[in-house]
N, C-alpha and C positions, 0 to 999 in steps of 0.2 A: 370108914368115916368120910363124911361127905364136908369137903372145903368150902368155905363162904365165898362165892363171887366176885373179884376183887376190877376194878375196872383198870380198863388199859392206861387211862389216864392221870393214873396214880403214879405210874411209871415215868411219865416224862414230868410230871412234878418229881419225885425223886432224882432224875437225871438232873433237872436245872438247881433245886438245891446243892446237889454236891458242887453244881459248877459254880456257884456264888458263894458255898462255905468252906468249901477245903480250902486248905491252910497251907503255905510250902511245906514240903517234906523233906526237899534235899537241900537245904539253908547250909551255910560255911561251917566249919567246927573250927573253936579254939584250938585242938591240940591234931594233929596230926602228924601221922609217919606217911612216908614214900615210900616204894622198891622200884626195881627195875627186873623184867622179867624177862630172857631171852631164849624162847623154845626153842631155836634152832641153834642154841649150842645146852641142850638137853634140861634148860633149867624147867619149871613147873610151875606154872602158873597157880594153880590149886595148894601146893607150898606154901606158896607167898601170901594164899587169901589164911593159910590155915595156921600159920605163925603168928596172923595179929587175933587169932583166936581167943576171946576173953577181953580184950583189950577195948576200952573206951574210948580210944584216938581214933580220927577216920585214917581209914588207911586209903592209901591212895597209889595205883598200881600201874605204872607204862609197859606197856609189852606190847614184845615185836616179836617177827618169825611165825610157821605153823606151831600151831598146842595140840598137836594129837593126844587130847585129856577131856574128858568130860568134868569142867567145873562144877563143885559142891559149894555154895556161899550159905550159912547159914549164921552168920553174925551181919549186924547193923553197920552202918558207915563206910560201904565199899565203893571207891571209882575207879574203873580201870577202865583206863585210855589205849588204843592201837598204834602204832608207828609202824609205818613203811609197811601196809597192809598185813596187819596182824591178823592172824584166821583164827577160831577156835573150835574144835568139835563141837562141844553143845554146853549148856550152865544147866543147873540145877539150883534153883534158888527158894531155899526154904526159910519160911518165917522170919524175914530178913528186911530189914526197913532202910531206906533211903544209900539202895543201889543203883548206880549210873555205870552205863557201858557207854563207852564212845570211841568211833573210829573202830571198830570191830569186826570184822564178817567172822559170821555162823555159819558152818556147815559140816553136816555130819548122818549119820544114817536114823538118827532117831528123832524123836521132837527138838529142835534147833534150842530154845531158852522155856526149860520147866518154868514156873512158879506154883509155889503154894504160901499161900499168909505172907504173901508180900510186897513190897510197893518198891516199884522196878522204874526204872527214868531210861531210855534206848537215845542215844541222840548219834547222830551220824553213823548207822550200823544199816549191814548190808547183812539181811535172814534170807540165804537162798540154798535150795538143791538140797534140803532136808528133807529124810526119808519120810518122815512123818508130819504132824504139827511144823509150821515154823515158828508158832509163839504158842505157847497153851498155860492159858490161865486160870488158878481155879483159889477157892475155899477164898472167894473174897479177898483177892488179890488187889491192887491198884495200878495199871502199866500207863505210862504215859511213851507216846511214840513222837518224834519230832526229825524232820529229813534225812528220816531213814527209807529204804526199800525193803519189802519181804517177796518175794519172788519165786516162783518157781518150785515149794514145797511140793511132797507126796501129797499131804490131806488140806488141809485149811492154812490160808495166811496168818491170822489169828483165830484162837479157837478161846471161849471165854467161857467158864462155869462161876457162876457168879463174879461179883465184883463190879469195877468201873475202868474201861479203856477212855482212854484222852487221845485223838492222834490226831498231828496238825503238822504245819511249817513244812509243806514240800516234801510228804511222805509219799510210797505210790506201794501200792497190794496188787500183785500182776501176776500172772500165769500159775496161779495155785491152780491144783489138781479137782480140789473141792471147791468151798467157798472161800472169797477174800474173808470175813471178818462171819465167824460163827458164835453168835451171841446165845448165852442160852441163861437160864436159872435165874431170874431179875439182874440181869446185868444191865449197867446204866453206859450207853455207848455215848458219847463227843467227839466230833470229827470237823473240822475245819483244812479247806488246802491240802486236799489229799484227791490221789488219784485210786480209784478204785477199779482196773480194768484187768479184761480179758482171763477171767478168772471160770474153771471151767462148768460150774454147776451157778449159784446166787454170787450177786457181788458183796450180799450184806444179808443173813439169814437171821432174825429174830424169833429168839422162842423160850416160850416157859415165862411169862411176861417181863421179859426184857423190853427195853426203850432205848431209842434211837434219837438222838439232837443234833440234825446238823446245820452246820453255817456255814459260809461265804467260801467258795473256792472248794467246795468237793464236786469232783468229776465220776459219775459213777456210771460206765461205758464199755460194751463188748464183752461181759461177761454173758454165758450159754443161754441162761434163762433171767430170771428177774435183775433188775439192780438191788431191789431191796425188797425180801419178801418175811413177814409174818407167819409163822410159823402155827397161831393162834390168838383166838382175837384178845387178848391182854396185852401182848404187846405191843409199842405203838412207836409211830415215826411221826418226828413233828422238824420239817425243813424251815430255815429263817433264811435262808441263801437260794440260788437258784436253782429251777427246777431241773433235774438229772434227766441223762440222755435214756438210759434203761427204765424199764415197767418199774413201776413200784405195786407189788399186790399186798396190798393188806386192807382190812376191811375200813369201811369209811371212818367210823367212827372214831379207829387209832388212825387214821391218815389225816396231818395236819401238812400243807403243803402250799406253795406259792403259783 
């Protein structure tokens, strides 16, 4: 069956829509439980998320120490906060809505933070030294990224199968093995105040007409080959900020630039 032609440019109209309708996701709850989670005197983080299981209250989770555990979240309303450099193997977050990790570092030998059907918030988290993925997004997922680092993964910094990444506020994507951010499957990428460097293949690879928006304060510099390359002509890159240090190769027609 032969597909109808769809233009690249339909892509960054979907990208600016979502960025003018989406709605908060992680807004306050009336009712709410705590825990406190302490790995390194053997408690379990995964426990703690799997106790408020069923449960309507956000739950809301401090932990410290290493978690040699790979988290499973599949309920709604999780935040779990880090103290005094809390680490975690890797999360696993399935069909799960309005999850916040902060103060966290990730690392572990396989893709650092799954998602599927999810809408995941990162705010002051360290994703590095993961054997795989350090973020891998899929089935129309939603990640938003903010003054975090991903650094130093096996394959991709972010790795994206459909959905929409948001990453701003003094993030940096640095020394990934593959590409900083691998957009694939109509993904709608938003990027503001991020550093996107020395990443060892693209600093920003689009493909399967995905779209690119970015604005004021991305740096996209020292990665191997392109800063941002299209993968195929539907997808498309359209800059409102200034113009990056690395090639941008995609064909003119998806290249909107300053």
């Amino acid at each position: 069956m032969i597909t109808p032609k769809r233009s690249g440019k339909s892509t960054l109209l979907k990208v600016a829509s979502i960025l003018l309708t989406t709605i908060p996701l992680f807004s306050a709850q009336a009712d709410a439980a705590t825990r406190e989670v302490d790995c390194d005197k053997g408690q379990s983080l995964e426990a703690a998320v799997m106790k408020g299981q069923g449960s309507a209250e956000h739950l809301y989770i401090d932990v410290s120490g290493y978690c040699d555990e790979r988290v499973t979240i599949e309920r709604d309303d999780v935040s779990i906060a880090g103290d005094n450099g809390a680490t975690v193997q890797g999360f696993n977050i399935e069909g799960a809505r309005r999850i916040t990790l902060n103060g966290i570092t990730v690392t572990g030998p396989e893709t650092g933070i799954m998602m599927s059907s999810a809408d995941v918030k990162l705010e002051n988290v360290l994703v590095t030294g993961n054997g795989e993925d350090g973020i891998l997004s899929r089935f129309n997922s939603t990640l938003r990224v903010s003054n975090s680092n991903i650094t130093n993964n096996g394959v991709n910094g972010i790795g994206s199968l459909g959905g929409t990444l948001d990453i701003s506020e003094n993030s940096t994507i640095s020394g990934n093995a593959n590409h900083g951010i691998d957009a694939d499957l109509h993904c709608s990428v938003m990027i503001s105040d991020t550093a996107i460097m020395n990443n060892d293949v693209f600093g920003i690879q689009l493909g399967a007409d995905s779209g690119l928006l970015a604005f004021g304060g991305l740096t996209v510099s020292g990665n191997e080959e392109a800063g941002v390359f299209c993968g195929d002509t539907e997808s498309s890159y359209l800059n409102h900020g200034e113009p990056i240090d690395d090639s941008v190769e995609c064909t003119d027609f998806n290249q909107v630039a300053p």
